[in-house]
N, C-alpha and C positions, 0 to 999 in steps of 0.2 A: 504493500500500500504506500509507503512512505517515498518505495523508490518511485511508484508512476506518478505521486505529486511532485517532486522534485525536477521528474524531467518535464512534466505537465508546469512547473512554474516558473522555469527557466526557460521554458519555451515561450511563454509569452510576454518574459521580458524581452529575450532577444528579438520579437518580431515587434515590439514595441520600439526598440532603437531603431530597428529595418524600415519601421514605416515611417518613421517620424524623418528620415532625409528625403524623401522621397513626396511626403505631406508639411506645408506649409505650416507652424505651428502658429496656433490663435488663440487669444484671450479666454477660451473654453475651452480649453486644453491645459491641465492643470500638471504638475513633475509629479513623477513615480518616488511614492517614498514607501521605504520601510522601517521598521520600525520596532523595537524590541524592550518591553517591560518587564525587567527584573526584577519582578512578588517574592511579598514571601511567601507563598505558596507555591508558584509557578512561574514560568519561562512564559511570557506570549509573544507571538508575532503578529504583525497585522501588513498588509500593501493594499493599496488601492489604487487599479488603475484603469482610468478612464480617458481615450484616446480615437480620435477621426482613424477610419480608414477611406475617405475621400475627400478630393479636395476641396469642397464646396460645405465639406463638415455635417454634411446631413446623418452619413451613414460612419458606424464607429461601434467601438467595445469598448466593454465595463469588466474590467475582473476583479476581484479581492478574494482577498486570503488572512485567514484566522485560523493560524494555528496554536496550541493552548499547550503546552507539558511539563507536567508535574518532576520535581528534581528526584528523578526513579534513574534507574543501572538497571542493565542487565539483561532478562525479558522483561524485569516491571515496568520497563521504560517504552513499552510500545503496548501497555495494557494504562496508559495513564496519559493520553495523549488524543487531545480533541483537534479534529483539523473539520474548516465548513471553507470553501470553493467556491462560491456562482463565479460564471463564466457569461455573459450575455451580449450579444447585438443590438442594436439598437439603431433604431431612425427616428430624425428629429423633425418632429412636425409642427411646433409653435416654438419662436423664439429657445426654451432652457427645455422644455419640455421634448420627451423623447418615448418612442414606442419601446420598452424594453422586453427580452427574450430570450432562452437558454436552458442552461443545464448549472442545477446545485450539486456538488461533490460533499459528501460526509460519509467519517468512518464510522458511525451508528447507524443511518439510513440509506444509504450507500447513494444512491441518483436520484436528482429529483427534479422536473423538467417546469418552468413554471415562465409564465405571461406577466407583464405588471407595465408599469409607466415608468420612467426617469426625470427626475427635475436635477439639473447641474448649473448651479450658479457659481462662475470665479472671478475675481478681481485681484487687486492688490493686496485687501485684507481679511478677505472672504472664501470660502468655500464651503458650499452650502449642497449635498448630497440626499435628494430623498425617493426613494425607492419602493413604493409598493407593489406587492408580487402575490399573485394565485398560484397554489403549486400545486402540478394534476401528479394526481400518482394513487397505490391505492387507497389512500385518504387524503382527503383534499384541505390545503393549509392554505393560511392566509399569513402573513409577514407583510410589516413594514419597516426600514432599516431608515435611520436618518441620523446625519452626522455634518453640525455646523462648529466651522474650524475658525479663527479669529485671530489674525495677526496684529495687530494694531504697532506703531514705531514708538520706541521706548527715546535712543537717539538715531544718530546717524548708521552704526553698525551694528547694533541691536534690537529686536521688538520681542514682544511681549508674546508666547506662546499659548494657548486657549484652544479647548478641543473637547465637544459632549457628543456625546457618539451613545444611539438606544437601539433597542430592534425588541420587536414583539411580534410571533408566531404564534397562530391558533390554529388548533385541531379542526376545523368546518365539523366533517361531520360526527363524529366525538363529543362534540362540545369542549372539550379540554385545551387546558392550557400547552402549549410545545415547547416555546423556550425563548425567554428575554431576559435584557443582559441594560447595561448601562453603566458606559466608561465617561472616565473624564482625565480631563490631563492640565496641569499648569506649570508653563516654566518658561525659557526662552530661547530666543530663536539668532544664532549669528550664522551667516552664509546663507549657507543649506541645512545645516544641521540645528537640530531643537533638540534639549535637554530638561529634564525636571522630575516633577512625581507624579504620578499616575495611580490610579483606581478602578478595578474592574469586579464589578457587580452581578453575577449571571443567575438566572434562574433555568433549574431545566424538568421536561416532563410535568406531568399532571400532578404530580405531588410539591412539585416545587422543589429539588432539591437547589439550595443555596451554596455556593460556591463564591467565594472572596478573593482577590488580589492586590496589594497595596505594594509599593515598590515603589522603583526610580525607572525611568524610563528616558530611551535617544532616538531621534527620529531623523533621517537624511534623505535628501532627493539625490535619486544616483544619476539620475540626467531630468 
């Protein structure tokens, strides 16, 4: 599992570098970061990336990656290890707004093929992501993901890092809860690189199991 995400993630960063000489980059067109919160609980990762594949910017991909693992050795270290993948297309039909469409990878539900919309808003000191999504499979979920990032300038070489990131999944026809999370991040930002402390709040399944992460967290645009 861990090797087909790997080559599954590096694949689309490299086609990410590939498109972007060949595509004009524009103000909706936001850098790829990654991004790694040291909990004390656990290791997370997160990337998110969202980029045109043409040049008129209508038609384009959305990936992100959440990987989650707990400080385990050995085999407990692939028994303690959350990884969730959408991978989607996307056309854009009004100004930020976008048709979105694809395929969710997770190691508990394994694929999961789902419809929804995209709003992408980016400027200077904004980045604003929201995502609602039906997922057909055989129970039918509901999820909305949304995450507003906030740079504001502290001086000249510095600004100020901000970052609340939620997502909430429902069972349709279950009735049951799936699984919502709620991150936050404060600290600052020089170049490309932001640095600070971070929070990650998850809830998962019908019963609710709670899951906590508090640590220090570094985030960089690698192009």
């Amino acid at each position: 599992m861990m090797k087909y995400v790997s080559i599954l993630f590096f694949t689309f960063f490299y086609y990410t570098v590939y498109s972007q000489e060949a595509i004009k980059k524009s103000i909706s067109s936001p850098p790829v970061p990654i991004e790694f919160l040291f909990g004390n609980d656990h290791l997370s990762f997160q990337s998110l990336v969202s980029k045109p594949l043409s040049n008129d910017g209508k038609f384009g991909y959305t990936f992100i990656a959440s990987i989650d693992s707990e400080y385990k050795t050995g085999d407990e270290s692939t028994k303690n290890i959350d990884i969730m993948i959408p991978i989607a297309l996307n056309y854009k039909i009004y100004n930020d707004f976008a048709i979105n469409g694809g395929v969710a990878f997770n190691n508990s539900f394994g694929n999961r093929p789902f419809l929804g919309l995209r709003y992408l808003k980016v400027n200077n000191h904004w980045v604003i992501v929201v995502i609602p999504s039906f997922y057909i499979s055989n129970n039918n979920y509901y999820e909305t993901y949304v995450s507003v990032e906030f740079q504001p300038k502290i001086n000249n070489k510095i600004k100020l890092y901000t970052r609340l990131q939620g997502l909430y999944s429902f069972d349709v026809r279950n009735n049951a809860h799936d699984r919502s999370l709620f991150y936050g991040r404060l600290g600052i930002t020089n170049k490309k690189t932001s640095f600070g402390v971070g929070y990650n709040w998850d809830l998962y399944g019908p019963i609710k199991v709670n899951k906590n992460n508090v640590g220090l967290f570094v985030r960089t645009n690698i192009f």
